[in-house]
TIVO-2410 file (N, C-alpha, C; in nm, 3 decimals):
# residues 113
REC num residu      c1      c2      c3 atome chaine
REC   1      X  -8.083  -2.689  -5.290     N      A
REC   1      X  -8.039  -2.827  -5.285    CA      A
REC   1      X  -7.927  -2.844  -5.181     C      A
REC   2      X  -7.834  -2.754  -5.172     N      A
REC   2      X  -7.750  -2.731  -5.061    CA      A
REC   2      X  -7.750  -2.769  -4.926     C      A
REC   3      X  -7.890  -2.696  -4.877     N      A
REC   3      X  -7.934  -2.726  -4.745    CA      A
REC   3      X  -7.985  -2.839  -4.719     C      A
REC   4      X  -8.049  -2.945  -4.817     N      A
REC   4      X  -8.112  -3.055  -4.837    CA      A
REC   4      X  -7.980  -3.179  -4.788     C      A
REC   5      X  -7.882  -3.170  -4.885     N      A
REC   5      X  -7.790  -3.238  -4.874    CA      A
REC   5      X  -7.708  -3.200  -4.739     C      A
REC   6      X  -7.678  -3.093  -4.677     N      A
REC   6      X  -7.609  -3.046  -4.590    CA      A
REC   6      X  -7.676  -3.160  -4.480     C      A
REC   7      X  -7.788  -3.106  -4.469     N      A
REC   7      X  -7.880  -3.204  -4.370    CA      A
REC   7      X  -7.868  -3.339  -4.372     C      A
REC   8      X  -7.859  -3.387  -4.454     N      A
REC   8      X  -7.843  -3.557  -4.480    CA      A
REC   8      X  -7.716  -3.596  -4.421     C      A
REC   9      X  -7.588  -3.501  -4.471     N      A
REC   9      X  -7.487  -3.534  -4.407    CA      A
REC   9      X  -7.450  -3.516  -4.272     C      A
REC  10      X  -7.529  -3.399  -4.257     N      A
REC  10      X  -7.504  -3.435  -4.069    CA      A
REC  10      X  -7.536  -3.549  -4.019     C      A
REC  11      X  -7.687  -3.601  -4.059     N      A
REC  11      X  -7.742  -3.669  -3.977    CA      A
REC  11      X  -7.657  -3.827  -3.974     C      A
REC  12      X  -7.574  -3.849  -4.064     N      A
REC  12      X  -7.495  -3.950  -4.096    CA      A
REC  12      X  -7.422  -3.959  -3.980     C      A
REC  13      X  -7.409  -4.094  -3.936     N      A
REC  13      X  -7.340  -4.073  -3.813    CA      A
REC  13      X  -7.168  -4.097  -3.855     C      A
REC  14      X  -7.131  -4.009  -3.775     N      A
REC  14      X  -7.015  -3.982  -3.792    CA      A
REC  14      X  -6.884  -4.118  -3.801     C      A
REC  15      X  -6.927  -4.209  -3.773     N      A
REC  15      X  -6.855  -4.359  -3.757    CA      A
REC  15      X  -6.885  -4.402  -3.917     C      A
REC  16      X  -6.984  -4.355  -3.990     N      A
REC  16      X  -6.927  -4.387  -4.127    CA      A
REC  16      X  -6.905  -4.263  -4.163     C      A
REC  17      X  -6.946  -4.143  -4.184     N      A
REC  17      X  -6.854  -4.038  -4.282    CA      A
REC  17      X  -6.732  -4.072  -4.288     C      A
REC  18      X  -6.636  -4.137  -4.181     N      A
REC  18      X  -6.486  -4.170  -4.182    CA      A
REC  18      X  -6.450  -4.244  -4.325     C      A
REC  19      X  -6.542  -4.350  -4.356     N      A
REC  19      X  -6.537  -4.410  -4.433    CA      A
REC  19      X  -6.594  -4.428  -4.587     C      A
REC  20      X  -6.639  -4.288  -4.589     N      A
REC  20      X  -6.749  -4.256  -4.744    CA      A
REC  20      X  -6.616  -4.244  -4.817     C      A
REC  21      X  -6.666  -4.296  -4.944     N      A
REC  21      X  -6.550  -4.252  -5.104    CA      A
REC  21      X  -6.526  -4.124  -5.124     C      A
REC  22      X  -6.467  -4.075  -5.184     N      A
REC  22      X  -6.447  -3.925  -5.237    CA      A
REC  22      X  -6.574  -3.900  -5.308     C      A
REC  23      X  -6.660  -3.826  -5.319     N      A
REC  23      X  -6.757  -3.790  -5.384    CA      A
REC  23      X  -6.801  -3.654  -5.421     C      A
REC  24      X  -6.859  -3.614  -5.534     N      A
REC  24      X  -6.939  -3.486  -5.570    CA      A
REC  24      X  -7.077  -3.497  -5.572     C      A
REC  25      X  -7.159  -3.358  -5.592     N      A
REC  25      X  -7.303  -3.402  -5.587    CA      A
REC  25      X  -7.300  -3.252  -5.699     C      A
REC  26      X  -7.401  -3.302  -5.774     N      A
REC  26      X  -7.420  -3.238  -5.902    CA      A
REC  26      X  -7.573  -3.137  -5.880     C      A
REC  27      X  -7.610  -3.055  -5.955     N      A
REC  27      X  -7.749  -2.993  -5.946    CA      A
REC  27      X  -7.766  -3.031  -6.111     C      A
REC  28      X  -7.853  -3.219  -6.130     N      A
REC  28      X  -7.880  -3.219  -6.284    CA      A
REC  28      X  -7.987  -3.290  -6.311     C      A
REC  29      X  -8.054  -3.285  -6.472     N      A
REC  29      X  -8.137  -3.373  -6.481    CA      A
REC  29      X  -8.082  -3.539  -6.421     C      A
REC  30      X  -8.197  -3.612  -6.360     N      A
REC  30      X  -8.170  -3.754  -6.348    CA      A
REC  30      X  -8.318  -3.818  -6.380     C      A
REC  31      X  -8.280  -3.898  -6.438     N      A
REC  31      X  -8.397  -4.009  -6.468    CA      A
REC  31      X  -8.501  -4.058  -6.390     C      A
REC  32      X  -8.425  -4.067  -6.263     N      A
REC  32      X  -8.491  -4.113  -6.113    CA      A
REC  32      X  -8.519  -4.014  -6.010     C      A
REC  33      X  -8.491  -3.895  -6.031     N      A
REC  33      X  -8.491  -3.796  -5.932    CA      A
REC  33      X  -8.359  -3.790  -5.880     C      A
REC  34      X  -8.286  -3.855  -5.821     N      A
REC  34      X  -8.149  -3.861  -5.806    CA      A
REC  34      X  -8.057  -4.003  -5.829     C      A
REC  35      X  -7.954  -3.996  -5.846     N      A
REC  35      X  -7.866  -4.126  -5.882    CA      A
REC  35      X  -7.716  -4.121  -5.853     C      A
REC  36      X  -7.657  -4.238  -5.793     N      A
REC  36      X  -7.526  -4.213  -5.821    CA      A
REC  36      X  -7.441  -4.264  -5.946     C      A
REC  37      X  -7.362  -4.265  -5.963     N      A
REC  37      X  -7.306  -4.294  -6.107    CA      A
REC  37      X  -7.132  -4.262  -6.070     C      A
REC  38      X  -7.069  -4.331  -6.078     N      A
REC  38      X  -6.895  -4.332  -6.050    CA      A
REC  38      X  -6.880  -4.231  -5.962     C      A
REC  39      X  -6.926  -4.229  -5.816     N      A
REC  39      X  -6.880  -4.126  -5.787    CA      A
REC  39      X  -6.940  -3.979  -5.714     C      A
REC  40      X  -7.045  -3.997  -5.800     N      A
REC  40      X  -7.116  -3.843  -5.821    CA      A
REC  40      X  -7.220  -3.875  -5.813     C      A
REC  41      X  -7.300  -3.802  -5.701     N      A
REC  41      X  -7.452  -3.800  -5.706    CA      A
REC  41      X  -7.510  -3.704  -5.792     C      A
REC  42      X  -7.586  -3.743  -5.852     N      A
REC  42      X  -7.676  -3.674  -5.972    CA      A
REC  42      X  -7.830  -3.607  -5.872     C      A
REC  43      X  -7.865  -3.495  -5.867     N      A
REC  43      X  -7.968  -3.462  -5.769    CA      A
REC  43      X  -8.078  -3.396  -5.913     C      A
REC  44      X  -8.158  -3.442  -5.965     N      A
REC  44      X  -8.257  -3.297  -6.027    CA      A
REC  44      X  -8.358  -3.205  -5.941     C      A
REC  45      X  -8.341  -3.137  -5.981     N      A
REC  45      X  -8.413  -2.980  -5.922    CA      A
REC  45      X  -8.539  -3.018  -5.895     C      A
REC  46      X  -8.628  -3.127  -5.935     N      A
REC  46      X  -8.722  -3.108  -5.955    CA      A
REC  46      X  -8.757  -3.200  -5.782     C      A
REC  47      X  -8.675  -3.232  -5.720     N      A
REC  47      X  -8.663  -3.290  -5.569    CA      A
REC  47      X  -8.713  -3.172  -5.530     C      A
REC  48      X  -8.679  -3.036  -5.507     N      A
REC  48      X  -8.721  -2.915  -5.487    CA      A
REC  48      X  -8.831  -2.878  -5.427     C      A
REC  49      X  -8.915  -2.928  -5.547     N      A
REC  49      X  -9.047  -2.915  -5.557    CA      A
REC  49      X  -9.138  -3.057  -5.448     C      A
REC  50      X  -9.075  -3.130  -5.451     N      A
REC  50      X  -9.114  -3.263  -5.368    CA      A
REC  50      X  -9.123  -3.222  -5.198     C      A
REC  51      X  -9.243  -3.302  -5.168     N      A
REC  51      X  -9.215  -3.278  -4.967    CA      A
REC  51      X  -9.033  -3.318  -4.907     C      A
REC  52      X  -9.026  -3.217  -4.865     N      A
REC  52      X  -8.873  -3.200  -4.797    CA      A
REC  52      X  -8.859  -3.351  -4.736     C      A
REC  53      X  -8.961  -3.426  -4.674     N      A
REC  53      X  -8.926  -3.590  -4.646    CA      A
REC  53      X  -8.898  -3.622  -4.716     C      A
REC  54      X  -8.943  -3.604  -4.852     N      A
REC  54      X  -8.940  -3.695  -4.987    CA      A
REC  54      X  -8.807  -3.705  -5.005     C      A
REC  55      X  -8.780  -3.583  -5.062     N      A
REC  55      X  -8.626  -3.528  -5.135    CA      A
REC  55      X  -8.530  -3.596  -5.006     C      A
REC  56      X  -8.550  -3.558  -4.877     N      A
REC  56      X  -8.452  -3.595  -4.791    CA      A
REC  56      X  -8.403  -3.746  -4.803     C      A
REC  57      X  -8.540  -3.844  -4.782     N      A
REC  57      X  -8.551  -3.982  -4.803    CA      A
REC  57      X  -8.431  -4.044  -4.943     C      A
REC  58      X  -8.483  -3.978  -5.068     N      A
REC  58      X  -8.410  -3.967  -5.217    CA      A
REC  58      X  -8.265  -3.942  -5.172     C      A
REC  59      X  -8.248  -3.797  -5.135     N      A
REC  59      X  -8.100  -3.788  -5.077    CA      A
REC  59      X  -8.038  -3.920  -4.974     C      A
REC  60      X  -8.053  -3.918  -4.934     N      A
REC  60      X  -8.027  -4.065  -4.802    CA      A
REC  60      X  -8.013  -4.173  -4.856     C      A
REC  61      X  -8.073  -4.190  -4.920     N      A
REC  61      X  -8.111  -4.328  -5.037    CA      A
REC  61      X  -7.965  -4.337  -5.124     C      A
REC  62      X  -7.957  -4.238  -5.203     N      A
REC  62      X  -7.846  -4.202  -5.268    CA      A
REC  62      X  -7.715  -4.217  -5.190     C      A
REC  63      X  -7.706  -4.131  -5.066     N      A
REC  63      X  -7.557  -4.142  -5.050    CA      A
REC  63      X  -7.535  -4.335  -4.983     C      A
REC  64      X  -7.665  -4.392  -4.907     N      A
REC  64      X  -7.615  -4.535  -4.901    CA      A
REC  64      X  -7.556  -4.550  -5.010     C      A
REC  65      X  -7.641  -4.588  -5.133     N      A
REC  65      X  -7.593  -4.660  -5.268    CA      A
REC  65      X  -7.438  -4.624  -5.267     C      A
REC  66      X  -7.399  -4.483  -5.227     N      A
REC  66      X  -7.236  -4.437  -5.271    CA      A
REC  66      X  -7.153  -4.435  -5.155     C      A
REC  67      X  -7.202  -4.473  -5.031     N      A
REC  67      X  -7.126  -4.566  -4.937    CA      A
REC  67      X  -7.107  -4.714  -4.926     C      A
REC  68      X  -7.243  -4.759  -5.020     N      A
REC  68      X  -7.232  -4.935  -5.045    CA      A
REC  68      X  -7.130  -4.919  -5.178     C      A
REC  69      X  -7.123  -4.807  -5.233     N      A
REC  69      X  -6.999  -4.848  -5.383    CA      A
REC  69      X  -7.118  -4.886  -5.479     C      A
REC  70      X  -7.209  -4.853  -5.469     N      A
REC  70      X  -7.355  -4.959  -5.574    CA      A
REC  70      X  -7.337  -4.873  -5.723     C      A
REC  71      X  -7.287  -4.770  -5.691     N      A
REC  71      X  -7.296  -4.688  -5.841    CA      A
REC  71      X  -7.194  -4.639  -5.900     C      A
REC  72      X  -7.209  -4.738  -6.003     N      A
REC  72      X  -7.120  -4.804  -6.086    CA      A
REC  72      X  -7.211  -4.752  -6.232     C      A
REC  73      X  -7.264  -4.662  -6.211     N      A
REC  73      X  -7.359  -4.665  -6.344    CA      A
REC  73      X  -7.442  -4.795  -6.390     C      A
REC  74      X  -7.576  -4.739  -6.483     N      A
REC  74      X  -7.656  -4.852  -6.550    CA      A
REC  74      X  -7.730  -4.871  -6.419     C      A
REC  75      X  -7.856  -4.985  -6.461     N      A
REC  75      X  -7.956  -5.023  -6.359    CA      A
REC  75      X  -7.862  -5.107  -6.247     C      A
REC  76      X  -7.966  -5.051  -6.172     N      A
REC  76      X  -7.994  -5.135  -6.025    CA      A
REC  76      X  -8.026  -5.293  -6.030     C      A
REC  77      X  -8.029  -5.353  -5.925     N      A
REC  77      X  -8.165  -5.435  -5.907    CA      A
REC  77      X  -8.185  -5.409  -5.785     C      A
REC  78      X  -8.285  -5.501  -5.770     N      A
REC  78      X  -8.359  -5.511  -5.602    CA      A
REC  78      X  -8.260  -5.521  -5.485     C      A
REC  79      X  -8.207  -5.647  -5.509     N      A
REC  79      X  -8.089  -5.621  -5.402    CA      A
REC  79      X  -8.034  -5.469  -5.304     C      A
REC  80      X  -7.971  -5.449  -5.434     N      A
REC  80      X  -7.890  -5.304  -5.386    CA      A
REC  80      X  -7.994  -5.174  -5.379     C      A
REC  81      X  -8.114  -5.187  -5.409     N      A
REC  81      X  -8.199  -5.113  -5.381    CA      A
REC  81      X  -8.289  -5.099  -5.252     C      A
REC  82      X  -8.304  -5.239  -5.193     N      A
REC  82      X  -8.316  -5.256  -5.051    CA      A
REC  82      X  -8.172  -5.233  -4.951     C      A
REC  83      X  -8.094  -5.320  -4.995     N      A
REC  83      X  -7.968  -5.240  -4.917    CA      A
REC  83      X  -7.924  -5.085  -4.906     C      A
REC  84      X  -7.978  -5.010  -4.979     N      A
REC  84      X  -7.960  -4.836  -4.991    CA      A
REC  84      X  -8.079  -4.782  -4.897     C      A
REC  85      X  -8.199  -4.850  -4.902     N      A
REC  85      X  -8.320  -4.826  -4.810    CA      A
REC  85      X  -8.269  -4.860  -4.639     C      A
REC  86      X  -8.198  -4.947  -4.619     N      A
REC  86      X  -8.189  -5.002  -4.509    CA      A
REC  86      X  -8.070  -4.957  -4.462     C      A
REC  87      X  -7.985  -4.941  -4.529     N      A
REC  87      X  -7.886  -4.817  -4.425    CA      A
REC  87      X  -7.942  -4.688  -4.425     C      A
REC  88      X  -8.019  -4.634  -4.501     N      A
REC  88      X  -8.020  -4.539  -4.500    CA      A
REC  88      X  -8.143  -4.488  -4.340     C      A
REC  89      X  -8.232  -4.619  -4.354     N      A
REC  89      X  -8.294  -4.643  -4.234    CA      A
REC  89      X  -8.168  -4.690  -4.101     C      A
REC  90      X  -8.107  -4.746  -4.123     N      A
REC  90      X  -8.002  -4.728  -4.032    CA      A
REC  90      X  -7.932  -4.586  -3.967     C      A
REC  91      X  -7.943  -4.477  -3.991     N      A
REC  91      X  -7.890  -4.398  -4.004    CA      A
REC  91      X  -7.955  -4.271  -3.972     C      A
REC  92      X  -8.083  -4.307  -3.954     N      A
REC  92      X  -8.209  -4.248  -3.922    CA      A
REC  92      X  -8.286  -4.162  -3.975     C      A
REC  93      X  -8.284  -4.227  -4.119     N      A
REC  93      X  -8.382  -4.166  -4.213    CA      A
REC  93      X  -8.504  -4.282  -4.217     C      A
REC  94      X  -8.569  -4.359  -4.160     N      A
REC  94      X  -8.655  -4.386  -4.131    CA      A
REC  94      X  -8.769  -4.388  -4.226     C      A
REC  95      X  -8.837  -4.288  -4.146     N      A
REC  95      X  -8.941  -4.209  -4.165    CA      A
REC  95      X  -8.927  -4.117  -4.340     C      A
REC  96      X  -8.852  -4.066  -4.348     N      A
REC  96      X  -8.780  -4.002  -4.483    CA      A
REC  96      X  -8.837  -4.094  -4.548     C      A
REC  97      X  -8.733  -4.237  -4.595     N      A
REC  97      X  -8.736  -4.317  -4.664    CA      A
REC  97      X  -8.887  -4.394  -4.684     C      A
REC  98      X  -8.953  -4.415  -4.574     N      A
REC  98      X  -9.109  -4.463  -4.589    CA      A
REC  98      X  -9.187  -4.356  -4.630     C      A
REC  99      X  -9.170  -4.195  -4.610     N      A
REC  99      X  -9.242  -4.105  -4.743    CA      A
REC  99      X  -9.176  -4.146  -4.928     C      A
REC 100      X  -9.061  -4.156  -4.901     N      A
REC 100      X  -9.017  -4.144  -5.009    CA      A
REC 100      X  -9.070  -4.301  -5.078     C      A
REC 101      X  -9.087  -4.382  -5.051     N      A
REC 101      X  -9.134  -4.501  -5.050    CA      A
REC 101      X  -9.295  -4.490  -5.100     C      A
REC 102      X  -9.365  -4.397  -4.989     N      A
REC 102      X  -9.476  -4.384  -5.056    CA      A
REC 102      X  -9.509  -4.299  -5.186     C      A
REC 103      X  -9.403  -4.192  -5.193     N      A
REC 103      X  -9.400  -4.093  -5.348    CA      A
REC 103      X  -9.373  -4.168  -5.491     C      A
REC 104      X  -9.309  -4.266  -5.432     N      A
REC 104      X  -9.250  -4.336  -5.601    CA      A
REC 104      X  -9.277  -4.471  -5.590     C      A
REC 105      X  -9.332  -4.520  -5.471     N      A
REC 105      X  -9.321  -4.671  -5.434    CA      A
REC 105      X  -9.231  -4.771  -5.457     C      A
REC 106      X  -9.223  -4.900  -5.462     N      A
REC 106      X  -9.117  -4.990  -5.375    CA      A
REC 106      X  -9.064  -4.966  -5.513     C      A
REC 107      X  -8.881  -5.015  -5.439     N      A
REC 107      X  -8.807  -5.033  -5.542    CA      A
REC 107      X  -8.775  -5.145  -5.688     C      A
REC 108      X  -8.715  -5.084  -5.824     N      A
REC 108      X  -8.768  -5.209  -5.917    CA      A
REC 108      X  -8.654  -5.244  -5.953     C      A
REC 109      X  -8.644  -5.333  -6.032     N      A
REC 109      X  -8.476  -5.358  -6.093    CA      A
REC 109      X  -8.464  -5.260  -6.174     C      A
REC 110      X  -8.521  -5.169  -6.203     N      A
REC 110      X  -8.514  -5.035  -6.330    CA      A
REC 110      X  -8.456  -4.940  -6.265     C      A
REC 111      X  -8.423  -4.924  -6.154     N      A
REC 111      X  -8.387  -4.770  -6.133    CA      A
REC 111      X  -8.185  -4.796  -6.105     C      A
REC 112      X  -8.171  -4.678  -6.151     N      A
REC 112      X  -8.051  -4.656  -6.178    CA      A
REC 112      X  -7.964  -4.690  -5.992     C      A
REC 113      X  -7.859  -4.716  -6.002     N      A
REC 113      X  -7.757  -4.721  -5.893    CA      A
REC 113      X  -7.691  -4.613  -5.846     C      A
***
């Protein structure tokens, strides 16, 4: 999971890392495959097993939500679930995010922040 995340953060361009929250990233069960929650990205193992776009896309996805501040715990909605897609496409996960898009399909008001 290390190298997964390592990767995500490079690719972040460096004009926002200046500006990310203090954060941890966990190796745990999550409901969604990954989530943030006060702070802390929640990653499960089972990304692992997923095409490395996938998991990457999921990762990317995640740290928007915890550069937009979106996780705050409890559900999502749509809103902030397209806004986590679209920086994260900003940023040039792209391609990532449209596999990951196709693995779990579009986002719902159910999935966690």
């Amino acid at each position: 999971m290390d190298n997964l995340v390592r990767h995500v953060l490079m690719v972040i361009p460096d004009s926002y890392t200046e500006e990310f929250p203090l954060f941890s990233v966990f190796e745990a069960y999550s409901p969604w495959d990954a989530h943030v929650e006060e702070g802390k990205i929640f990653c499960d193992p089972k990304l692992l097993n997923m095409p490395r776009d996938v998991a990457i896309g999921a990762l990317a996805h995640e740290f928007a939500h915890l550069f937009l501040r979106h996780g705050m715990g409890g559900k999502g909605d749509l809103r902030k679930e397209h806004e986590a897609d679209a920086l994260a496409c900003q940023w040039r996960f792209t391609e990532e995010v449209k596999a990951m898009r196709q693995y779990f399909g579009p986002p719902t008001d159910q999935q966690g922040g």
